[in-house]
N, C-alpha and C positions, 0 to 999 in steps of 0.2 A: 480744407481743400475744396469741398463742394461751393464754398462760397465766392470761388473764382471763379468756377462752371456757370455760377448764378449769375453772378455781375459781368462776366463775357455772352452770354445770353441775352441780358436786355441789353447789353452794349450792341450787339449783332443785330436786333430786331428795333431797337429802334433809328441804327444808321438806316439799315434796310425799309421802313417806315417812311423816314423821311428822304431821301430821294427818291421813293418811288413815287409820294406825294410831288415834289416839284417838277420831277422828270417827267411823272407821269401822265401831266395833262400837257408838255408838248410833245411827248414821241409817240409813234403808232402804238405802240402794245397798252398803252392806258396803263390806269393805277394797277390795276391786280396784276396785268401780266408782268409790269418792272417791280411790282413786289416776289412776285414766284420767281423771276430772275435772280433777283438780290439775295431773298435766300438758300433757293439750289445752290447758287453759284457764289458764295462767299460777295461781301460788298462790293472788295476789292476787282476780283473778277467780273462781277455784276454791272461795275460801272464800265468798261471797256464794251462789254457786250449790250447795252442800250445805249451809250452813244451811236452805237454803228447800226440803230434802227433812223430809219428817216424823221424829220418833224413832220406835225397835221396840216401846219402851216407853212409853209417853204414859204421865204420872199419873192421869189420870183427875177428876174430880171426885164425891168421896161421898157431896156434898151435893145435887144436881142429874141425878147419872148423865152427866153430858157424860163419855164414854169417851176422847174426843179433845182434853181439854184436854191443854196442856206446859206452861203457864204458873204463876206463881207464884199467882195470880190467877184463877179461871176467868172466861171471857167470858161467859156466860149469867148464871151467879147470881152472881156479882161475889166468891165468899167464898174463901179461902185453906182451908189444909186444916184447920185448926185452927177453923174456921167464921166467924171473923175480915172483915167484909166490907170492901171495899176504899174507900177515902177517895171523894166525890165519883162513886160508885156510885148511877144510878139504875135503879129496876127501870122495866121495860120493860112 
C-alpha cells in the first residue's frame, strides 16, 4: 500500500516540476511561485489558477496600441497581427 503513496508522490512533484519549469518563465509568478501553486493546489487545480496569471511578455497589438493584448486576436480592434480582422467582429 505505501508503494502507491510513493509512486503518487513523485507522479505529483514531478507533473508539478515540470509545468512549473515551462509555465514558469512565461507567467508573472516565475518558477518557484507556479511551483508552490502546483503543489498547494493539486496540478489539476494548479493549472487553472496559473493560467489566469498574465504573461511577462503580452504581444501587444500594433494596430490599436492595446499593450495588453495575449491573444491571437486582439479584443478592442478585433485584427490579428497580420491586420487580418476576426470573423463576425463588430466594431464598437
Amino acid at each position: 500500500m505505501n508503494i502507491f503513496f510513493i509512486i503518487g508522490g513523485i507522479f505529483w512533484i514531478t507533473i508539478s516540476f515540470l509545468y512549473a519549469y515551462f509555465e514558469g518563465s512565461m507567467r508573472k509568478p516565475g518558477f518557484w511561485g507556479c511551483l508552490a501553486i502546483m503543489i498547494t493546489f493539486t496540478p489539476f487545480f494548479g493549472y487553472f489558477i496559473i493560467e489566469s496569471f498574465s504573461q511577462k511578455k503580452a504581444k501587444g497589438c500594433k494596430w490599436c496600441g492595446n499593450k495588453y493584448n495575449e491573444a491571437m486576436y486582439c479584443g478592442l480592434c478585433g485584427k490579428n497581427a497580420e491586420g487580418v480582422e476576426r470573423d463576425g467582429f463588430a466594431d464598437r
